[in-house]
C-alpha positions in Angstrom: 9.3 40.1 96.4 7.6 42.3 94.1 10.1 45.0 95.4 13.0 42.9 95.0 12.0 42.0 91.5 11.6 45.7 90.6 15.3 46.5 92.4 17.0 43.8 90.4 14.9 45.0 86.8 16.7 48.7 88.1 19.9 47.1 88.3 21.3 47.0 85.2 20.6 50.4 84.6 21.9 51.3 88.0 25.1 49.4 87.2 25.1 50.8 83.5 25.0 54.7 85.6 27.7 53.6 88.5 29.8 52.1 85.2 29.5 55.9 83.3 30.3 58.0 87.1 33.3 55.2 87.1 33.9 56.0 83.9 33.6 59.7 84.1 35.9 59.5 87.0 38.4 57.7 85.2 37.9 60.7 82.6 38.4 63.0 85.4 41.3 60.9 87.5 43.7 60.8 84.1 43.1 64.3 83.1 44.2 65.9 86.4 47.2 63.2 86.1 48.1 64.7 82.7 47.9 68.2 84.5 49.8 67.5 87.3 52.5 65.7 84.8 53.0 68.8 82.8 52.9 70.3 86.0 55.7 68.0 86.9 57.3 68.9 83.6 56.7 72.4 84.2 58.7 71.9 87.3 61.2 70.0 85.7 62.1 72.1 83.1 62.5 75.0 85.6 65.0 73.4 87.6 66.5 72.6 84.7 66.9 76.0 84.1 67.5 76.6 87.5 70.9 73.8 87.2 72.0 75.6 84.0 71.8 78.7 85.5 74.2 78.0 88.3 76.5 76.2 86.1 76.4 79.3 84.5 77.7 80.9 87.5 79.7 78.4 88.5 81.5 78.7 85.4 81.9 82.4 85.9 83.4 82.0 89.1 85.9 79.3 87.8 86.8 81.7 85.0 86.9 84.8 87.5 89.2 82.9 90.0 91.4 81.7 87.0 91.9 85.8 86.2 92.3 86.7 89.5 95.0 84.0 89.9 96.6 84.9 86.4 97.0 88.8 87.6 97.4 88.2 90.7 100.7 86.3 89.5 101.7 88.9 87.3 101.0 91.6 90.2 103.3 89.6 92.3 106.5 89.6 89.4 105.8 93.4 89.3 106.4 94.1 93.0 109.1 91.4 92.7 111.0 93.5 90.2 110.2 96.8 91.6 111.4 95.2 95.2 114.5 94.7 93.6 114.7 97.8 91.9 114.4 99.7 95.2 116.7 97.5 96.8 119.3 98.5 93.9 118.4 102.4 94.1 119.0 102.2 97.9 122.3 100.7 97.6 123.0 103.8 95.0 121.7 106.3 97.5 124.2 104.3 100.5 127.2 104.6 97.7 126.4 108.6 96.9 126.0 109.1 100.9 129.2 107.5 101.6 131.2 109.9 98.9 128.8 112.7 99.9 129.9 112.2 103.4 133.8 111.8 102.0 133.6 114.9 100.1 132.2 117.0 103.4 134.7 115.9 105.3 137.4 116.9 103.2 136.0 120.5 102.5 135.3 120.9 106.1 139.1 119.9 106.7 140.4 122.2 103.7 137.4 125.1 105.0 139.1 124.3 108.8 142.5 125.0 107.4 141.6 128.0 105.5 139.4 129.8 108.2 142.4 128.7 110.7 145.2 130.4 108.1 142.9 133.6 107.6 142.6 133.4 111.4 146.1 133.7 112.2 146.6 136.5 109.0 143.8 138.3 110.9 145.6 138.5 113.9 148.5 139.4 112.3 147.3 142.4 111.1 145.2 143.2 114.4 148.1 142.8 116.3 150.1 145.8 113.2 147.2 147.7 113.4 147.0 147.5 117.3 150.7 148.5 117.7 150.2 151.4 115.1 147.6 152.6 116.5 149.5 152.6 119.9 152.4 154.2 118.1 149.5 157.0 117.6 147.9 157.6 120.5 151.8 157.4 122.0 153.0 160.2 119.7 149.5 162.2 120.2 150.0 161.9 124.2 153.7 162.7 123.7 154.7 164.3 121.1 158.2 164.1 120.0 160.9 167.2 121.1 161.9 168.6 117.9 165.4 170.4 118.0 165.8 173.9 117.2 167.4 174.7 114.5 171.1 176.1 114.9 171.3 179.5 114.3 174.6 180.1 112.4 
């Protein structure tokens, strides 16, 4: 009993040193809490960042796709109206085709006429010039008599 008398004399001061490790781990236990909140915090705040950051980009794309739609649409009235200016300009070149054509025609008849008239001239005059030259050649291969003079 002596022993057991001796333990329980130790065991306030063995309680007293289990109630400072308890306390100590306590100590310990919130201070790694507090780190591991502003861990936590740490965290928190960079996702944050992170969140503001894409809305960031979100809101860069929304504003790019809002340009891109707004020139877009004023790319579109541009070919519109140049789409209708070529359609005008080819129904000019049709109209200046269509006289072009008219105004060959008619020089091609007049130029038929005219190469026809000079045609016929020029066989006119081939057909003097042939005989005359036959006329020629005629009086070279026989040569006319000529009478003799009367002698008085």
């Amino acid at each position: 009993m002596a022993e057991m008398t001796s333990n329980l004399d130790a065991l306030p001061e063995r309680v007293e040193g289990v109630e400072r490790k308890l306390d100590a781990l306590t100590l310990s236990i919130d201070r790694r809490f507090a780190d591991v909140d502003r861990r936590f915090a740490d965290v928190d705040r960079r996702f944050a960042d992170v969140d503001r950051r894409f809305d960031e980009v979100s809101e860069h794309f929304v504003e790019q796709r809002q340009y891109i739609e707004f020139a877009f649409g004023r790319l579109e009235v541009r070919i519109d109206r140049l789409e209708q200016r070529i359609g005008r300009l080819e129904q000019r070149i049709d109209q200046v085709e269509r006289k072009l054509d008219g105004f060959i025609d008619r020089v091609d008849g007049k130029l038929d006429g005219f190469i026809d008239q000079v045609d016929g001239k020029l066989d006119g005059f081939i057909d003097q010039v042939d005989r005359k030259l036959d006329y020629l050649v005629d009086l070279q291969l026989h040569p006319p008599r000529r009478s003799r003079p009367k002698k008085r």
